[in-house]
C-alpha positions as CSV (number, residue, x, y, z in Angstrom):
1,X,15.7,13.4,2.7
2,X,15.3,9.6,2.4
3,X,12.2,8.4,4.8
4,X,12.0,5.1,6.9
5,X,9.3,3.2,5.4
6,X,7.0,1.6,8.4
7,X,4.4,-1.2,7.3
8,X,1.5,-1.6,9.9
9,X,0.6,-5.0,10.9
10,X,-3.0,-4.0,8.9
11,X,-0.7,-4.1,5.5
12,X,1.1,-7.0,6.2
13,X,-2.1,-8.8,6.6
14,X,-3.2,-7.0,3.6
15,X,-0.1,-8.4,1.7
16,X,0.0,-11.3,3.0
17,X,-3.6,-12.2,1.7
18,X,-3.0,-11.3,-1.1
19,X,0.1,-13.0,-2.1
20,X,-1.4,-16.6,-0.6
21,X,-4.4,-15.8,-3.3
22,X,-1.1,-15.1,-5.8
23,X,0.7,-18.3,-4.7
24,X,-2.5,-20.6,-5.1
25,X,-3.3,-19.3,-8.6
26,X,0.5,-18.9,-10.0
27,X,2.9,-20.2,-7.8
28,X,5.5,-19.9,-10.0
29,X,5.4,-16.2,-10.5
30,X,4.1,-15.0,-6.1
31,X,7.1,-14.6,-5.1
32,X,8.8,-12.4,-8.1
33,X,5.3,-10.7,-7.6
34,X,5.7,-10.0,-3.9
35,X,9.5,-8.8,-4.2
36,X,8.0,-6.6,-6.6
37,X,6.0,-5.3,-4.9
38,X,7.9,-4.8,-1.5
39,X,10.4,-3.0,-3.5
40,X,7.7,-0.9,-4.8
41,X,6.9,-0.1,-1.1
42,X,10.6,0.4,-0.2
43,X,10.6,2.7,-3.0
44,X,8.9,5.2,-1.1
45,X,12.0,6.0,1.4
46,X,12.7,8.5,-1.6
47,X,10.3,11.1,-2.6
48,X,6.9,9.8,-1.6
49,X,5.0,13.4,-2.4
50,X,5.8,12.1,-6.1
51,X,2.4,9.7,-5.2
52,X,-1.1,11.2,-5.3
53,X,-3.6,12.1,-2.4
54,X,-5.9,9.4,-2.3
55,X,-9.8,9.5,-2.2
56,X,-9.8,8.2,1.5
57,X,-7.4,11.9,1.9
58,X,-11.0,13.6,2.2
59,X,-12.3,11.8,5.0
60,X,-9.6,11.6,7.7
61,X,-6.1,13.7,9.0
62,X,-3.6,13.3,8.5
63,X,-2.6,13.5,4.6
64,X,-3.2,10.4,3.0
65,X,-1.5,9.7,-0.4
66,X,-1.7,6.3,-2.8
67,X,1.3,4.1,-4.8
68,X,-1.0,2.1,-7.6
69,X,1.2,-1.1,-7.7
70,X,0.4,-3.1,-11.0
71,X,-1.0,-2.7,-14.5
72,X,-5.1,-2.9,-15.3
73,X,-7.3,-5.0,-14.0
74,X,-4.3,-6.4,-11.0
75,X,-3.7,-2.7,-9.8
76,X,-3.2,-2.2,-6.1
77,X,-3.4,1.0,-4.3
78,X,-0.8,1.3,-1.1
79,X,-2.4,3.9,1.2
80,X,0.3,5.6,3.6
81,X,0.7,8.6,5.2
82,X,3.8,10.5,5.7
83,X,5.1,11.7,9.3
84,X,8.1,13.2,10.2
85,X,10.7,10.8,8.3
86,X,8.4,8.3,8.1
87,X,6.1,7.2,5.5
88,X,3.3,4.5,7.7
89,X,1.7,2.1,5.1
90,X,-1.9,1.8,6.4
91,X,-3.6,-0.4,4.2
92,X,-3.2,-2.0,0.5
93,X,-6.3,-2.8,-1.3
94,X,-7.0,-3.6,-5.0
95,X,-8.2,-0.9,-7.4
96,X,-11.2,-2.4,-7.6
97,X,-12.4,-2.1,-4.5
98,X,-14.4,0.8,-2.8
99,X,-12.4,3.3,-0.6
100,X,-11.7,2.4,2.7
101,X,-12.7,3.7,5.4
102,X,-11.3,5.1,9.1
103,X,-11.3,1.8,10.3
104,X,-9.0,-0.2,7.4
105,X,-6.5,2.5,7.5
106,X,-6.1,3.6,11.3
107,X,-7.9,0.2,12.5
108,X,-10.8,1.8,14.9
């Protein structure tokens, strides 16, 4: 089954921040970065049960899984839920970071 991949207006934000941050500090490379990593996200219209639950999963429904985008210190973690034949992308953070909370992934 391949899945329509849906990025909320909360991720693009997300993205978007971040790739500005990219662009200021290596201009050169943002935008092979960010096709990167939208193909990363595209890559989730096949199989996206291969990803694991994510901590946030504990704390609200429905099922929420992670894609870590990136290598060691630079990883990102794309939160998305699956429904139906769609997998939502809620929010993308960097590892670092703590765990979000109801209100970065469902924005309440």
């Amino acid at each position: 089954m391949r899945y329509r991949v849906l990025v909320t207006a909360q991720a693009k934000t997300n993205l978007r921040d971040y790739y500005v941050r990219a662009a200021e500090v290596a201009p050169v490379t943002a935008d092979r970065w960010l096709v990167r990593f939208e193909s990363a996200l595209q890559s989730l219209a096949d199989y996206p049960e291969r990803c694991g639950l994510a901590p946030e999963n504990d704390l609200v429904t429905p099922t929420i899984r992670q894609l870590l985008f990136g290598r060691t210190s630079s990883v990102f973690r794309v939160l998305f839920t699956v429904i139906g034949d769609e997998v939502r992308i809620l929010h993308i953070r960097r590892g670092v970071m703590t765990n979000a909370d109801a209100a970065d992934l469902f924005g309440e």
